[in-house]
DOBASE-275397 format. One record per atom (N, C-alpha, C): residue number from 1; x, y, z; residue in one letter; atom name. Coordinates in Angstrom, 2 decimals, always signed. Example, Ala and Ser with C-alpha at 12.3 -4.5 7.8 and 13.67 -1.06 7.14 Angstrom:
2
- 1 +13.19 -5.69 +7.80 a N
- 1 +12.30 -4.50 +7.80 a CA
- 1 +13.20 -3.30 +7.80 a C
- 2 +12.85 -2.25 +7.08 s N
- 2 +13.67 -1.06 +7.14 s CA
- 2 +12.90 +0.03 +7.87 s C
This chain:
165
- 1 -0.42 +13.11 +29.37 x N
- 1 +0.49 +12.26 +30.09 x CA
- 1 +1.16 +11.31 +29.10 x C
- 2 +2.56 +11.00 +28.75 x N
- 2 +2.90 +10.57 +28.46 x CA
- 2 +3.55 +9.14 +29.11 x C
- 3 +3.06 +8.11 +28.13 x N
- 3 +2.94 +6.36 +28.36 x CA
- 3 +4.79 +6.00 +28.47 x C
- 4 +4.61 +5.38 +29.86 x N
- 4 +6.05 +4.77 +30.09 x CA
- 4 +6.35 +3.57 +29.70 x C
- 5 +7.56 +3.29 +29.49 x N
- 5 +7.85 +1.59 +29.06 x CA
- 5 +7.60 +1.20 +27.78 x C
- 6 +6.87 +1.80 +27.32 x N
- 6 +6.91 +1.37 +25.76 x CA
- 6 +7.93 +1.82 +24.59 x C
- 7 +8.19 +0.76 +23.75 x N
- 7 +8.81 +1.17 +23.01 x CA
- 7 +8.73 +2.09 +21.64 x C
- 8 +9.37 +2.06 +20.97 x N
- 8 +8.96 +3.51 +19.64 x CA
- 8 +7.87 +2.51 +18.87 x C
- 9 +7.41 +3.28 +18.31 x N
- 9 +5.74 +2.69 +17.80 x CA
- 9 +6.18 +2.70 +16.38 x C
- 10 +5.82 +1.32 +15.37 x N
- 10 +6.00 +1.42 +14.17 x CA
- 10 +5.24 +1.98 +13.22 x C
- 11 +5.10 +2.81 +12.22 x N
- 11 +4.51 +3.12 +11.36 x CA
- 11 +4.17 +2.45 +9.78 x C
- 12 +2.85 +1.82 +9.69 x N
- 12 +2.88 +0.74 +8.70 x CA
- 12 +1.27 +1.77 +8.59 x C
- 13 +1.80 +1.62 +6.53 x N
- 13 +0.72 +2.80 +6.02 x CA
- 13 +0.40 +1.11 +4.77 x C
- 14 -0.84 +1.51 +4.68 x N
- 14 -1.83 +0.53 +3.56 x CA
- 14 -1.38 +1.31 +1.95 x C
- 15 -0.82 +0.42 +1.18 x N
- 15 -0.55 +1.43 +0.16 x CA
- 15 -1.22 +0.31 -1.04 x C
- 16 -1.99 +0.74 -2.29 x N
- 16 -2.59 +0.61 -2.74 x CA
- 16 -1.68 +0.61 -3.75 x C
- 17 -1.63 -0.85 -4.79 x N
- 17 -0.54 -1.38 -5.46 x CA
- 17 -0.60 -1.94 -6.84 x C
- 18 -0.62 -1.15 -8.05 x N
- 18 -1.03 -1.55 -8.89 x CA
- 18 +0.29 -1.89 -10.29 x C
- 19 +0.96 -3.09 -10.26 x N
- 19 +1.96 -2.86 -11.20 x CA
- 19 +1.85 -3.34 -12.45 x C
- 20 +1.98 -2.51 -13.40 x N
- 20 +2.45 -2.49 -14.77 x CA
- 20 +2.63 -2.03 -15.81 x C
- 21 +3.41 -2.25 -17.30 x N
- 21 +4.27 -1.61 -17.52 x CA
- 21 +3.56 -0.30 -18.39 x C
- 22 +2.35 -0.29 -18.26 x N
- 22 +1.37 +1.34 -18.67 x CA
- 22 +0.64 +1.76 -17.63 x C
- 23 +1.37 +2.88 -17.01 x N
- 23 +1.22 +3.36 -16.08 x CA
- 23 -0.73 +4.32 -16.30 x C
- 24 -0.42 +4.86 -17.46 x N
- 24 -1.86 +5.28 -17.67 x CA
- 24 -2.98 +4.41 -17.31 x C
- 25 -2.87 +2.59 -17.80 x N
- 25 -3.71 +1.68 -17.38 x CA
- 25 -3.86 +1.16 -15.90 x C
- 26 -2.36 +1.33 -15.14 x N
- 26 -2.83 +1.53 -13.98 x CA
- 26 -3.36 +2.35 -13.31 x C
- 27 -3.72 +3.53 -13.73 x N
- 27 -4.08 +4.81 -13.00 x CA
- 27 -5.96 +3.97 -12.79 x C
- 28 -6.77 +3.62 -14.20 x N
- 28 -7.60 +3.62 -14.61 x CA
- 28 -7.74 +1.99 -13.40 x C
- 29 -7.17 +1.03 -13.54 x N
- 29 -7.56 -0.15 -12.77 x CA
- 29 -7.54 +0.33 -11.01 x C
- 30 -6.48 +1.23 -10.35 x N
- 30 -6.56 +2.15 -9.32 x CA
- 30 -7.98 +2.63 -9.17 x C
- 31 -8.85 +3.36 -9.79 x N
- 31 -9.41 +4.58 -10.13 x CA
- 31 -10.79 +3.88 -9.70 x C
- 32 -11.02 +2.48 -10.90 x N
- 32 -12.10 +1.49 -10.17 x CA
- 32 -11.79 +0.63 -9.38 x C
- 33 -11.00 +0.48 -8.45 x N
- 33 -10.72 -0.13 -6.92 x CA
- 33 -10.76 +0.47 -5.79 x C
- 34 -10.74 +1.83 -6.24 x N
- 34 -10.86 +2.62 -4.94 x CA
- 34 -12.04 +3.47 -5.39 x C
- 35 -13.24 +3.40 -6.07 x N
- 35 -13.69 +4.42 -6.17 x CA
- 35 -15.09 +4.29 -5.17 x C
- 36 -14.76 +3.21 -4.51 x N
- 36 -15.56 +2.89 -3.44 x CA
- 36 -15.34 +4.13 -1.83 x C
- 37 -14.51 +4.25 -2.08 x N
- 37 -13.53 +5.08 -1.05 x CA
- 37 -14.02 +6.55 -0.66 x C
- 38 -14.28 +6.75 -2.03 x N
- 38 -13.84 +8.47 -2.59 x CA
- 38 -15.64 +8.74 -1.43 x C
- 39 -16.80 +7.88 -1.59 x N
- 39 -17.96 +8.12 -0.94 x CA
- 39 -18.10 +8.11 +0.64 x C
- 40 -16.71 +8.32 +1.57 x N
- 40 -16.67 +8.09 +2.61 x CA
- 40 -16.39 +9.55 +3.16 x C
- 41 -17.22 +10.23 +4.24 x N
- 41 -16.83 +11.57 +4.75 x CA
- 41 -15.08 +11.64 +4.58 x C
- 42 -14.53 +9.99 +5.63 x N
- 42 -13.60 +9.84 +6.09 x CA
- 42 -12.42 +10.61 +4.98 x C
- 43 -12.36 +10.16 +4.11 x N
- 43 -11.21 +10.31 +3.41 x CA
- 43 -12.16 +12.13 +2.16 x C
- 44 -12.71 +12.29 +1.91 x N
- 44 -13.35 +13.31 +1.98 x CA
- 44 -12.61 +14.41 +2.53 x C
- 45 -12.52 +14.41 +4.14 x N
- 45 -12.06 +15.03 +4.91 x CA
- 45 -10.55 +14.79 +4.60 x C
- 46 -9.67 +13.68 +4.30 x N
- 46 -8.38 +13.28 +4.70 x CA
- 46 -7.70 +13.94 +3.78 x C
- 47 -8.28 +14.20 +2.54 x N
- 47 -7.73 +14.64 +1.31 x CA
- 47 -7.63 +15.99 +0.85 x C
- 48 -8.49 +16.76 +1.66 x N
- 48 -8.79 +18.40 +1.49 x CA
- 48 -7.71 +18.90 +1.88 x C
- 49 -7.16 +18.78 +3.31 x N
- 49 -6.02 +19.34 +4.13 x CA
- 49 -4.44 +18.68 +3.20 x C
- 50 -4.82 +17.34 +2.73 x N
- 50 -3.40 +17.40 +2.42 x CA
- 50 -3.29 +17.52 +0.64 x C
- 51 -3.78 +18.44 +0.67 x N
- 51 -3.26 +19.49 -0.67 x CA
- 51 -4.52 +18.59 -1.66 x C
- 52 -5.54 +18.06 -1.85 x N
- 52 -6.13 +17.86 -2.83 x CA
- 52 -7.80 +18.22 -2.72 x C
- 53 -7.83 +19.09 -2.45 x N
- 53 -8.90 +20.12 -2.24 x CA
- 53 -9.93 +19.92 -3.36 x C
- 54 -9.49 +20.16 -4.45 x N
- 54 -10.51 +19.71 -5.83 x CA
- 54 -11.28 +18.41 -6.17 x C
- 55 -10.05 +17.76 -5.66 x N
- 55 -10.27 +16.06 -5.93 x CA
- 55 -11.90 +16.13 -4.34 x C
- 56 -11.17 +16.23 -3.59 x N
- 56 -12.33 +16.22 -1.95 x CA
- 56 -13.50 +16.59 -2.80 x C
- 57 -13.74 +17.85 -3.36 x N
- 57 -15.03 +18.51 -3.80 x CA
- 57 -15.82 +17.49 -4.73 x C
- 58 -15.24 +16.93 -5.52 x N
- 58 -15.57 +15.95 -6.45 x CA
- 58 -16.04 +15.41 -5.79 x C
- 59 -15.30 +14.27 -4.89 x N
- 59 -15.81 +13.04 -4.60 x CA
- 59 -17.37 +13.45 -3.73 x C
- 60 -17.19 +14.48 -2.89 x N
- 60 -18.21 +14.82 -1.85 x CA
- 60 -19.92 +14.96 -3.02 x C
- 61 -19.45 +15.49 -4.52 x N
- 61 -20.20 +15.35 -5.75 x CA
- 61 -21.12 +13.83 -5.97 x C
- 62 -20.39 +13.33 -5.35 x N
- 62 -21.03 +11.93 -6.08 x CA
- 62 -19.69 +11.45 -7.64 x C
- 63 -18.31 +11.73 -7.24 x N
- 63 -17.63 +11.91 -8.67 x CA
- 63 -17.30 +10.16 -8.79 x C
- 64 -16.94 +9.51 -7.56 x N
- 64 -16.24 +8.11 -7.64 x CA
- 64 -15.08 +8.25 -8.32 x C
- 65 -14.64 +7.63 -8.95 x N
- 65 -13.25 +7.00 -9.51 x CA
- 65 -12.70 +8.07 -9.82 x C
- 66 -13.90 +8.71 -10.76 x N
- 66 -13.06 +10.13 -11.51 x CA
- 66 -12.82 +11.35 -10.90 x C
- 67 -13.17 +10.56 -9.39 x N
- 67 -12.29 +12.31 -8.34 x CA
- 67 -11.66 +11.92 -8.24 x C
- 68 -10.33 +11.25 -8.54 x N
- 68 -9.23 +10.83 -8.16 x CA
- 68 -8.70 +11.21 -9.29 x C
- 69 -7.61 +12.06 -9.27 x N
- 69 -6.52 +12.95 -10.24 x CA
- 69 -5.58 +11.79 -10.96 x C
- 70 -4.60 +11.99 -11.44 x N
- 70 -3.70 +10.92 -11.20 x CA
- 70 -2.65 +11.66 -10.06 x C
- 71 -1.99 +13.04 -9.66 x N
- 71 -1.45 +13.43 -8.92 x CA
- 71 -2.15 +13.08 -7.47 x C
- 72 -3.19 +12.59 -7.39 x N
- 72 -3.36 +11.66 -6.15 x CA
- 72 -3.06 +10.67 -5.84 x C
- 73 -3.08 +9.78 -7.20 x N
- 73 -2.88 +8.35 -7.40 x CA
- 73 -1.66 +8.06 -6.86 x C
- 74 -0.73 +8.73 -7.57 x N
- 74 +0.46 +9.11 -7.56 x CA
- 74 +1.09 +9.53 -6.38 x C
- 75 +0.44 +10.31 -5.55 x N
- 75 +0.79 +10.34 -3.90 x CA
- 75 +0.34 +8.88 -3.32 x C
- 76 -0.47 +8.71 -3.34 x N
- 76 -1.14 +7.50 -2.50 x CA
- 76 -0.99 +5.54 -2.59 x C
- 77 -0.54 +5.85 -3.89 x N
- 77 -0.33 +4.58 -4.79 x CA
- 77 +0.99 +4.36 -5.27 x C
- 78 +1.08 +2.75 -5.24 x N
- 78 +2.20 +2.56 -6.08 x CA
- 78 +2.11 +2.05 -7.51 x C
- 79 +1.73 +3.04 -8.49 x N
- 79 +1.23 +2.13 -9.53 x CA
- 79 +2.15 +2.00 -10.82 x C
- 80 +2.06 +1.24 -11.59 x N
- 80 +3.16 +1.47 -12.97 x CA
- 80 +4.22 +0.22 -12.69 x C
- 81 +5.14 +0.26 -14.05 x N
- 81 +6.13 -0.75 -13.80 x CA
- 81 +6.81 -0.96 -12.90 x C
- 82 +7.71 -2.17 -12.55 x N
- 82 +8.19 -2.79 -11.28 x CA
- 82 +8.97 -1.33 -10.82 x C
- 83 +9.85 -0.93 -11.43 x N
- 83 +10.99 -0.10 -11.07 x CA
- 83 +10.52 +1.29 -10.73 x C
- 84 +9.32 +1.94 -11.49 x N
- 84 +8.61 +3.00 -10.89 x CA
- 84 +7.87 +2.54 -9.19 x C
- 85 +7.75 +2.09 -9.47 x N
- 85 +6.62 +1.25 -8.30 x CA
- 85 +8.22 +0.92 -7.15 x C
- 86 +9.41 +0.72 -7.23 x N
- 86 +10.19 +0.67 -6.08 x CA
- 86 +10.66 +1.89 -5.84 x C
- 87 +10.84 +3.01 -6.83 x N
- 87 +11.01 +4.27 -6.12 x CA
- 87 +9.58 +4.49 -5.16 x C
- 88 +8.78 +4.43 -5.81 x N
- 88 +7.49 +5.11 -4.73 x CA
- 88 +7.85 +4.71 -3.33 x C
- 89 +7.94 +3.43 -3.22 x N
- 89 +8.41 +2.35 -2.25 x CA
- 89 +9.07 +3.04 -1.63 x C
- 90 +10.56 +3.36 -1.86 x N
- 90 +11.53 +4.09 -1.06 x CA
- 90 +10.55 +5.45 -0.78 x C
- 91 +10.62 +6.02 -1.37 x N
- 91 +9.94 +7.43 -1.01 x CA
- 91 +8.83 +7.15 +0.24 x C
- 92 +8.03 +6.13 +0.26 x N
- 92 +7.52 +5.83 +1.22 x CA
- 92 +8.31 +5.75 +2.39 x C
- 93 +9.31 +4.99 +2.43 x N
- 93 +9.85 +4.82 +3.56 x CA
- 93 +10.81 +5.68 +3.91 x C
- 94 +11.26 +6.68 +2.98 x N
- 94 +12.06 +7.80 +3.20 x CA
- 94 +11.33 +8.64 +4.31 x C
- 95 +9.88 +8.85 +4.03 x N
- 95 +9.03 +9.53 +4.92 x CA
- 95 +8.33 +8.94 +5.90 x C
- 96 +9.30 +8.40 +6.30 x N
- 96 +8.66 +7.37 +7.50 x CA
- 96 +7.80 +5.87 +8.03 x C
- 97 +7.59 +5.55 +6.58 x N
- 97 +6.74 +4.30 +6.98 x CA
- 97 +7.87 +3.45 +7.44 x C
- 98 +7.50 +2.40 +8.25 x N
- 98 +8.35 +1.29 +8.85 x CA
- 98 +7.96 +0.09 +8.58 x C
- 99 +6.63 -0.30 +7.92 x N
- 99 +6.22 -1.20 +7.48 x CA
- 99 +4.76 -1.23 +6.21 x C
- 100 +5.16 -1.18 +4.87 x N
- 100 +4.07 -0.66 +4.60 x CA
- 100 +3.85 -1.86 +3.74 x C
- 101 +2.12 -1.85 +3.93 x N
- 101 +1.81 -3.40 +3.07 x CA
- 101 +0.56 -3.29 +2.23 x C
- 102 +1.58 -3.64 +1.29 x N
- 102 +1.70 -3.40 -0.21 x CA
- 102 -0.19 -4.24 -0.67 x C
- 103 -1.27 -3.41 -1.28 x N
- 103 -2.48 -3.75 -1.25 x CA
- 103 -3.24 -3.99 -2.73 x C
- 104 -2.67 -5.28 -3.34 x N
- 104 -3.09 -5.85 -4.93 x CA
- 104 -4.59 -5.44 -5.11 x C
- 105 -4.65 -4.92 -6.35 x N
- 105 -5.82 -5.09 -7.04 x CA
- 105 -6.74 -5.78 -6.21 x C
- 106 -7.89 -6.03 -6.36 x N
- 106 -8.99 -6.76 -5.61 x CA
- 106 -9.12 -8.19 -5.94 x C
- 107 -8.39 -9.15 -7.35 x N
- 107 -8.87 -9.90 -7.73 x CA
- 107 -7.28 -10.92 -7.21 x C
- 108 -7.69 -11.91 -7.22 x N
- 108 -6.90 -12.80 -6.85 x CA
- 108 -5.41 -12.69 -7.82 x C
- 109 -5.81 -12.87 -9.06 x N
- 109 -4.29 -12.93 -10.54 x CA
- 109 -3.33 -11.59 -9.73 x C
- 110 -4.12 -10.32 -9.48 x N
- 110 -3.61 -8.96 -9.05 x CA
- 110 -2.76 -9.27 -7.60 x C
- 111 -3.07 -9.96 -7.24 x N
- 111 -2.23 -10.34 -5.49 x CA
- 111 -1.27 -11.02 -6.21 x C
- 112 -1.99 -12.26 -6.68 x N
- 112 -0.33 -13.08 -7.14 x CA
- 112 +0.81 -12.44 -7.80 x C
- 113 +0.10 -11.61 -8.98 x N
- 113 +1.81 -10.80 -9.56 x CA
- 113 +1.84 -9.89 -8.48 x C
- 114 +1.15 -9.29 -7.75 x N
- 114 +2.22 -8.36 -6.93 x CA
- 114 +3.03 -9.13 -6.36 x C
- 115 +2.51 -10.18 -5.42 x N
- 115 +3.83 -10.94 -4.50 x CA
- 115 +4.79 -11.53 -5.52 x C
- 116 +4.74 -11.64 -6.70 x N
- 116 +5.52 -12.02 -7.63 x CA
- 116 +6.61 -11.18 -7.64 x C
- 117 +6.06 -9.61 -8.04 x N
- 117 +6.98 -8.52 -8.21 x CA
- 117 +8.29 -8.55 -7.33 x C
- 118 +6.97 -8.56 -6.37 x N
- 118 +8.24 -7.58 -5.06 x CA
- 118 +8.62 -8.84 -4.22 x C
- 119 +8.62 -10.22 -4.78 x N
- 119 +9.48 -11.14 -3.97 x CA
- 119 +11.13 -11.15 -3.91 x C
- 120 +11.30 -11.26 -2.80 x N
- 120 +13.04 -11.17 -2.55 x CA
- 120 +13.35 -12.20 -3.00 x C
- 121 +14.27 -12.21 -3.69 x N
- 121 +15.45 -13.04 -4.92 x CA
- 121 +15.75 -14.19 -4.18 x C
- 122 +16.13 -13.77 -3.25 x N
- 122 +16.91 -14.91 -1.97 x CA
- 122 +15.97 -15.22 -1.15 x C
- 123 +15.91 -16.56 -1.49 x N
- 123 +14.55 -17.38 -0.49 x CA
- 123 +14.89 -17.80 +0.44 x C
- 124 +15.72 -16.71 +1.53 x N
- 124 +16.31 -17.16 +2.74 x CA
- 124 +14.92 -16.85 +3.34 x C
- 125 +14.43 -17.90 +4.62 x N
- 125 +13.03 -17.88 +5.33 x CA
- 125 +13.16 -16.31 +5.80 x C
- 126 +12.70 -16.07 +6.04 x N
- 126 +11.65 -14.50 +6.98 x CA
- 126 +11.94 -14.78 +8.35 x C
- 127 +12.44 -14.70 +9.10 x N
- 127 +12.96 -14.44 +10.79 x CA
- 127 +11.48 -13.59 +11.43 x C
- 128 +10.93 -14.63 +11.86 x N
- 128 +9.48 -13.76 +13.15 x CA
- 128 +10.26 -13.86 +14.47 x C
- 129 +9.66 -12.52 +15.42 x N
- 129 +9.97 -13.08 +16.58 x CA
- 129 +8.99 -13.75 +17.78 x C
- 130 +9.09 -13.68 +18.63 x N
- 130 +7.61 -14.56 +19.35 x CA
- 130 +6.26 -13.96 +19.53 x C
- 131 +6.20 -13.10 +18.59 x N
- 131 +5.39 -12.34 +19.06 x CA
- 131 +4.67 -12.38 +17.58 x C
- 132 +5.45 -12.83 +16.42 x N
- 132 +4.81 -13.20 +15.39 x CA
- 132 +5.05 -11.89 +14.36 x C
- 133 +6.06 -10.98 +14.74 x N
- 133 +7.18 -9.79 +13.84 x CA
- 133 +7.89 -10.28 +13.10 x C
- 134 +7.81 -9.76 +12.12 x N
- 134 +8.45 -10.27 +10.94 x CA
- 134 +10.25 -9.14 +11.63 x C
- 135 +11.48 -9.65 +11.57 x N
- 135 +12.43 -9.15 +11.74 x CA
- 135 +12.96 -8.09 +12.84 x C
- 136 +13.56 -7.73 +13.50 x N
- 136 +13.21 -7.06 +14.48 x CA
- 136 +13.73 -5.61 +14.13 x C
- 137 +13.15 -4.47 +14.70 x N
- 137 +13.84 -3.46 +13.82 x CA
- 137 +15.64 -2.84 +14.11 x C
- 138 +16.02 -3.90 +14.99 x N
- 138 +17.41 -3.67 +14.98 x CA
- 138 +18.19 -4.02 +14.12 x C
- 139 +17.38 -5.29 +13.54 x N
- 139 +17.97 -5.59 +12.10 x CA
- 139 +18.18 -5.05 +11.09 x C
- 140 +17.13 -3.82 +11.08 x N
- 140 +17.42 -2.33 +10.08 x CA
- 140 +17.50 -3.26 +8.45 x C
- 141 +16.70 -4.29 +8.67 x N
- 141 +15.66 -5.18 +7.37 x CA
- 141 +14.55 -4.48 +6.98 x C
- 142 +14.41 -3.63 +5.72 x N
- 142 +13.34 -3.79 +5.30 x CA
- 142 +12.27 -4.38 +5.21 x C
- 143 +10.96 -4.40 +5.75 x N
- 143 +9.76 -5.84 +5.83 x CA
- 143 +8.67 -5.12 +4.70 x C
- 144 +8.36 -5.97 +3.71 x N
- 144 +6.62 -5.40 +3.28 x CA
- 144 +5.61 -6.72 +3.47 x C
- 145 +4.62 -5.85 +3.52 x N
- 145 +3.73 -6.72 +4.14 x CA
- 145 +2.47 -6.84 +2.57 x C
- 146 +2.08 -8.32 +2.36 x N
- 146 +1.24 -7.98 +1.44 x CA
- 146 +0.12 -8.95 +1.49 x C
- 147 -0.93 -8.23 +1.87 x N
- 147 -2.41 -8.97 +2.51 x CA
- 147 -3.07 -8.98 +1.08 x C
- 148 -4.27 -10.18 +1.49 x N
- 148 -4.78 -10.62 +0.07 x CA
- 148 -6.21 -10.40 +0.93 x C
- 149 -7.50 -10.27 +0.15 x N
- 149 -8.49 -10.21 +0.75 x CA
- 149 -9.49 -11.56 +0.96 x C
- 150 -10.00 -11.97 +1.60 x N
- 150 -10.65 -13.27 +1.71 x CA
- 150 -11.64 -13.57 +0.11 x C
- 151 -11.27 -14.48 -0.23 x N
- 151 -11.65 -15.33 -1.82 x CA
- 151 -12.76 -16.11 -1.79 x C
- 152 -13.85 -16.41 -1.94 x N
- 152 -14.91 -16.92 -2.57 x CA
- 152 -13.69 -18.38 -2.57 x C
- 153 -14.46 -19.49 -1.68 x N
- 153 -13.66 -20.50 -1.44 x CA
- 153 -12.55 -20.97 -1.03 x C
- 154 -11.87 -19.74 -0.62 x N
- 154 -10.56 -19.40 -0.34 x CA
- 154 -9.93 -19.14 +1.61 x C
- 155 -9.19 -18.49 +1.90 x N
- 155 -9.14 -18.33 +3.07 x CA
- 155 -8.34 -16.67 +3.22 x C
- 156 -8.18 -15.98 +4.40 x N
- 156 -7.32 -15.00 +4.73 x CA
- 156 -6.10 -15.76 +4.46 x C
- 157 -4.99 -14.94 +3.65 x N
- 157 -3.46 -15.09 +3.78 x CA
- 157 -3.27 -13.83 +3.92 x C
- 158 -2.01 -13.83 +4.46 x N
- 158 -0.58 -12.82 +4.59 x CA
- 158 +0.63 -13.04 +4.53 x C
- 159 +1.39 -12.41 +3.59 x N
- 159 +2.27 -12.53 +3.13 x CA
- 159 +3.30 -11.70 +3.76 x C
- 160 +4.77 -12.35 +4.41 x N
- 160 +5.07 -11.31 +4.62 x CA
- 160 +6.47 -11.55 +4.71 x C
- 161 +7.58 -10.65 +3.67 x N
- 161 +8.79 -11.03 +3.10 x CA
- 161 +9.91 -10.47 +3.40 x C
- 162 +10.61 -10.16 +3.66 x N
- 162 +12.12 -9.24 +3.90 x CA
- 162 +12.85 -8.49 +2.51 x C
- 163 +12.40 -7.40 +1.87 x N
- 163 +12.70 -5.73 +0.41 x CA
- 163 +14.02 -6.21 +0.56 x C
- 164 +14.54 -6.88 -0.94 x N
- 164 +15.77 -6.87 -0.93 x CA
- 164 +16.42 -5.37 -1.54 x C
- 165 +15.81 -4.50 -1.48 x N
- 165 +15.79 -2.93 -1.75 x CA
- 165 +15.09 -2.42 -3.32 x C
């Protein structure tokens, strides 16, 4: 049965965000941030069907970090200098994401230059609507979203800015 009254449903994918300008060294700072991951059936399973079959076998091994290819990384991640890291971006949203938020390194310095990176030039405020949406999608505004993880003395933030492309 299909749900009446609602409107089109947004698509906002967690993308895992590592920028700078040696892409090899981001593969490796990627590799130990997620290699927590690789030990979960969940993604185990998620990764076999969509074309990384070898990498799945690994991790299901006990492999951690080092089941992760870089041609995974590379699907899944935005890692490397600013300008590599905004094609991925588009390509993301070429294939549908509608809101994707952008996921720093684990350590605090790693959040700050990302929101550094990808801050829009023009510090015109961010437009929410009452509902606490960043822009509405008629505005056909790019939004990324970039969450920080709770800090040892610190609090939850979210960041959340208007892609000047």
């Amino acid at each position: 049965m299909k749900a009446t009254g609602l409107g089109k449903v947004d698509i906002t994918v967690g993308i895992p965000t590592y920028v700078g300008d040696d892409v090899k060294q981001q593969r490796e700072v990627a590799r130990g941030n997620l290699a927590v991951f690789t030990g979960f059936p969940f993604f185990q399973r998620l990764f076999r069907p969509s074309g990384f079959g070898p990498e799945a076998d690994r991790m299901e091994k006990g492999g951690g970090g080092a089941a992760l290819s870089d041609r995974l990384l590379d699907a899944v991640c935005l890692l490397g200098p600013l300008a590599r890291c905004r094609e991925q971006l588009a390509a993301f949203r070429a294939a549908g994401t509608d809101l994707p938020i952008l996921m720093p390194s684990v350590d605090v310095d790693g959040a700050r230059a990302l929101i550094k990176a990808f801050r829009r030039l023009n510090s015109a405020p961010l437009r929410v609507d009452g509902k606490g949406r960043a822009e509405s999608r008629a505005s056909r505004t790019p939004t990324t979203s970039c969450s920080v993880p709770r800090v040892e003395g610190g609090s939850d933030r979210e960041w959340r800015e208007t892609d000047s492309g």
